[in-house]
N, C-alpha and C positions, 0 to 999 in steps of 0.2 A: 504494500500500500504506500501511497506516494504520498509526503505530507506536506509538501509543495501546492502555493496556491497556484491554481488555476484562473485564466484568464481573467473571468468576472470577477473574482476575490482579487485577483492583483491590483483591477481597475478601482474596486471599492475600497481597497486599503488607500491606492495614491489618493482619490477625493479626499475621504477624511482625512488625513494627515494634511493634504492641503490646506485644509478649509480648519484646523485646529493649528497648523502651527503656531500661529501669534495670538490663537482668542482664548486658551485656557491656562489655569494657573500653575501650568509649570513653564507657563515664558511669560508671566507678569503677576504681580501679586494678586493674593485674593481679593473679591469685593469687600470694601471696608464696612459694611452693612447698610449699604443704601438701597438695597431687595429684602424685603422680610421673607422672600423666598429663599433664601441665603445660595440662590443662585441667577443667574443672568437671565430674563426672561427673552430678551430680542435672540441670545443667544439659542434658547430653548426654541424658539419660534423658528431660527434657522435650521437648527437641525431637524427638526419636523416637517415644516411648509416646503425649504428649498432642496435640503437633500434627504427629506421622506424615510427618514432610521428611524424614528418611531413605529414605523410598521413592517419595518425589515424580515421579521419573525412571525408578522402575523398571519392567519390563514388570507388568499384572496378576497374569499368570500365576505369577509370581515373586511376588507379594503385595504389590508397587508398588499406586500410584496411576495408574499410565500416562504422567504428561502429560511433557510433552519439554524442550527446552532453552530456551523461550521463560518455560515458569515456573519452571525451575531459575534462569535468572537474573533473576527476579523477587525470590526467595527471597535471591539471591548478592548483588543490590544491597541488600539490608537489611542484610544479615548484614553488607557492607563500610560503610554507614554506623557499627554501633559495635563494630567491629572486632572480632567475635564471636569468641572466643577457643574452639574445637572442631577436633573433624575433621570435620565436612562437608564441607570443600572437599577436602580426600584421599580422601574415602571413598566421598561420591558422585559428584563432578564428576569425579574422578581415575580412582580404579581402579575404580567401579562402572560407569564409560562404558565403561574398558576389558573390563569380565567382559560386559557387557552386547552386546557389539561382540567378543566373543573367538570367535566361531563353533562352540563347544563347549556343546552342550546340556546335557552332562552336570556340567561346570562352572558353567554357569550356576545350575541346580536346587540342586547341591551349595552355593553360597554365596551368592545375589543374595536368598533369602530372610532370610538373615541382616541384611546391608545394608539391606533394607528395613525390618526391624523395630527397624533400631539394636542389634544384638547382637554383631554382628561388625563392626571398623573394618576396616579396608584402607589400602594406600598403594600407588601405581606410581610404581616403581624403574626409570626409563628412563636418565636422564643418568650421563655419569660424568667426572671428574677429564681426561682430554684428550679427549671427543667427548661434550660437552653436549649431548642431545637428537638426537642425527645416529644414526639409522637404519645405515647406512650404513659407522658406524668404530666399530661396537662393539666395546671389547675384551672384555669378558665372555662364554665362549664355556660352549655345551653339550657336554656330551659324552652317548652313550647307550653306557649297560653293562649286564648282563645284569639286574638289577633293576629297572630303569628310568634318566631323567635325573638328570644330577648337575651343577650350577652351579658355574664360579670365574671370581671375580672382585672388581670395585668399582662401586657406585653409590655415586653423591654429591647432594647438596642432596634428597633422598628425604622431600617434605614429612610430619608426622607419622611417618616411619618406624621412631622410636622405641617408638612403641607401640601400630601397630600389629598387629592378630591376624592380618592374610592379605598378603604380599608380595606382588604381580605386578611380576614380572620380566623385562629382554626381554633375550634374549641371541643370539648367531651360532651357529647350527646350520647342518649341513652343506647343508641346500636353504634356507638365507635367515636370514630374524626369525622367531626365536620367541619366543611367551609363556609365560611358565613365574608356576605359584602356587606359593609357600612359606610354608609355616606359620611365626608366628613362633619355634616353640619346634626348629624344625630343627637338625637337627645341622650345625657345621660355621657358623650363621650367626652373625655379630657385629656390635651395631646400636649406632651411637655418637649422639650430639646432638653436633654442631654450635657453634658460637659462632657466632651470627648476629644481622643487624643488628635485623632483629623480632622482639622476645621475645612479640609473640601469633602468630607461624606459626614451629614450630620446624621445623628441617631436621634430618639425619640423614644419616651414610654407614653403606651394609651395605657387611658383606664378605663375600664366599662363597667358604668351602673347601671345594670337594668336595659342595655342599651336595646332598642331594636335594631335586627339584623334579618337579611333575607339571605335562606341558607342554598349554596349553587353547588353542591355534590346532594346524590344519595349515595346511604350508607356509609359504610367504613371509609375513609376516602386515605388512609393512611397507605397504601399504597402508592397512590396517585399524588401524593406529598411525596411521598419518598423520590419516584422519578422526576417531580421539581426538581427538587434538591438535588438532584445527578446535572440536570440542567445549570443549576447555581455556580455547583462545583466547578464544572465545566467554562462559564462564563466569569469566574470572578479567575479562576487560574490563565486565561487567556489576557485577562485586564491586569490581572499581575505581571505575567511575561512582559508586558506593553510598558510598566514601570522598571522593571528591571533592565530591560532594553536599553530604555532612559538613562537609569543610573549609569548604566556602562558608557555610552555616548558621552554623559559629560565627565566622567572620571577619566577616560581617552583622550579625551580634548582637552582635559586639565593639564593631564601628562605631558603632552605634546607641546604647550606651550610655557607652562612654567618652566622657568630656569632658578638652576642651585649651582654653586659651584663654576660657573660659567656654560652648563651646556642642561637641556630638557632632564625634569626627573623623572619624563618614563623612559630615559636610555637607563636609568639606575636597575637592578635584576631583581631588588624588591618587588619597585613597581612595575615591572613586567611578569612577574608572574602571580603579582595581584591583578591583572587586567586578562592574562590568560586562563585564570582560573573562571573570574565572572564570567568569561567569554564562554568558555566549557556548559556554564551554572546555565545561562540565559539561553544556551543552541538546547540542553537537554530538556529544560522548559519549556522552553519551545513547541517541540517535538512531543513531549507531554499532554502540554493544553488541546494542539491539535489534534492529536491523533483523539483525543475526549470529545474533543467539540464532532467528530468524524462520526461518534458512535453513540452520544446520550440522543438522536431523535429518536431510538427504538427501544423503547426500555425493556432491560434486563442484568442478569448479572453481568455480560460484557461492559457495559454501560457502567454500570457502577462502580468494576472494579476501575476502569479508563478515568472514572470522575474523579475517585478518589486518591488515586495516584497521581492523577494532578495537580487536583488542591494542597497534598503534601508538600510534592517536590516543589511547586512554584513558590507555594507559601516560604518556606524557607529561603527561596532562592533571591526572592526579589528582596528578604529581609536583608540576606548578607549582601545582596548589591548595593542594597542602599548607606547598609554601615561602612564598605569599602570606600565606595564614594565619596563619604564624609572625610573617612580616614585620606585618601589620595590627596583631596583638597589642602586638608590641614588645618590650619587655624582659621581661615574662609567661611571651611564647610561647617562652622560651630554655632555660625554668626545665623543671628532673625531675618539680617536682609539677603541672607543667598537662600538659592530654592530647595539647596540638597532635602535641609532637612522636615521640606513638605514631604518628600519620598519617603522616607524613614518612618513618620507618621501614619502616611497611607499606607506601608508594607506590612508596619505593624499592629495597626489596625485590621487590614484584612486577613492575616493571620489567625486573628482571634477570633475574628467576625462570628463562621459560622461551624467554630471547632478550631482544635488547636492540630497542628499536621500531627502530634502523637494520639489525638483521637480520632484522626484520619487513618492512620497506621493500624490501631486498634480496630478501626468499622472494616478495614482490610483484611486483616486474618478471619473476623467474622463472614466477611464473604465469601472468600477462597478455603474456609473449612467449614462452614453449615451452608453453603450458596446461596446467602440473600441475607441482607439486613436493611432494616430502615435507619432513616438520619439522626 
């Protein structure tokens, strides 16, 4: 199998990178908060309206462009080279896998044409405060009353949650996992930010009193989370590649033009085989994300295991790219007004995000010796 992009991925990587290289915040500072969106909305508007990535992933029918997880992380590694400060990554990767994956037609119609147009953001509200991501120990439970569902509870780390327009929320219903959509303007809901260590991905905790919610799985739907989450994997290891890429580009370029001594310190054999290593770190990542992104649109254990091996090796890999980086620079790279150390932030924030790579490792041996596990 060939992990080389293919013509239209090539043509889709050059646009985005085009059209991101001077608008996102790893070639200018963040917004000083003059968006309560705490991101650029003209910017949001272009990536939706002129080059149409909001719907990159979405079925036709729903007014997508069709194509699957293979150019979603095409798009996701550009985006993580200059740390593209949107919701994308919440809106399509996140909850539009999940509406897309909810098994509700009527749900789908009702909202996936939004997402693809860029009109509607979204966030999924899976983790909470004692059972991060575990299916399994959700305390947020459903109840049904004569009206319909009504949600209480806590999600935690809920990326963009703050603002976004459509909740998906998974909570304990009497036959399993459910999914539940909630508007953000619900009663009953209250949506916090966060202090967190990336100020370009904000987090968020909801809280739900009583809220109502209209639920878009039947039954158990804990499966059909799981294969999200393969999805996730998949997409956030491809956005990580696309930061570590980063790092190595500007630690090369640091090399090459600092002078010590009279002559560049990347002739020094330190720092060349700090820059060959990355190089190593970032082509295996590489190869990683991709060959995942190649194989989560069919779920199964192939899929899982490709997602998870992923998310391990990238997570780590963009981590140590990003500390090299600092380290290459020097005293520079310490500093608030250089960008290294937004990367650092963002690597190790998404490290943690949704598992740490040694509970990656672990949902690995659970795969490849009982053949299946959930997130």
């Amino acid at each position: 199998m060939s992990l080389s992009l293919d013509e239209g991925q090539e043509e889709l990587r050059l646009l985005v990178r085009g059209f991101l290289y001077d608008k996102a915040v790893g070639r200018r500072p963040p917004p000083s908060g003059t968006h309560p969106e705490n991101y650029d909305p003209a910017l949001w508007r272009q990536l939706s309206g002129e080059l149409g990535l909001t719907g990159l992933a979405v079925p036709e029918r729903y007014g997508g462009a069709g194509l699957g997880p293979a150019e979603l992380g095409v798009v996701l590694e550009e985006m993580g080279r200059t740390l593209c400060q949107s919701p994308f990554f919440a809106t399509v990767a996140l909850a539009g896998q999940a509406l897309a994956r909810c098994g509700d037609e009527t749900a789908r119609e009702r909202w996936l044409p939004g997402i693809a147009s860029g009109a509607l953001t979204a966030a999924l509200a899976t983790g909470e405060p004692s059972a991060p991501w575990d299916g399994d120990a959700l305390a947020t439970v459903a109840e049904h009353q004569r009206d319909g569902w009504v949600l209480s509870g806590t999600k935690t780390y809920v990326v963009d949650g703050h603002t976004a327009d459509l909740l998906l929320v998974t909570a304990r219903c009497p036959d399993g996992l459910g999914v539940f959509a909630v508007p953000a303007d619900a009663p009953g809901l209250t949506r916090t930010v966060l202090d967190s260590l990336d100020p370009t991905r904000p987090l968020a905790r909801i809280r739900l009193g009583a809220t109502p919610a209209t639920r878009i799985s039947d039954g158990d739907a804990c499966d059909r989370i799981a294969a999200v989450y393969d999805l996730v994997r998949a997409a956030l290891a491809a956005e990580q590649v696309g930061g570590a890429a980063a790092c190595l580009d500007m630690a090369v370029d640091h090399a090459t033009t600092r002078e010590q001594f009279g002559r560049p310190i990347g002739s020094f054999q330190a720092i060349k085989h700090k820059c060959a290593q990355l190089l190593v770190e970032v082509e295996c990542a590489r190869s990683a994300a991709r060959f995942a992104g190649s194989v989560v649109g069919t779920p199964g254990t192939e899929a899982a295991i490709a997602a998870t091996v992923a998310r391990a090796y990238c997570s780590e890999a963009f981590t140590h790219a990003a500390k090299e980086n600092i380290q290459i620079h020097g005293g520079i790279g310490f500093t608030w007004e250089h960008r290294a150390h937004l990367y650092l932030r963002r690597a190790k924030s998404s490290e943690l995000l949704f598992g740490t790579p040694r509970e990656e490792r672990a949902r690995l041996t659970r795969l490849t010796t009982a053949g299946g596990a959930r997130p």
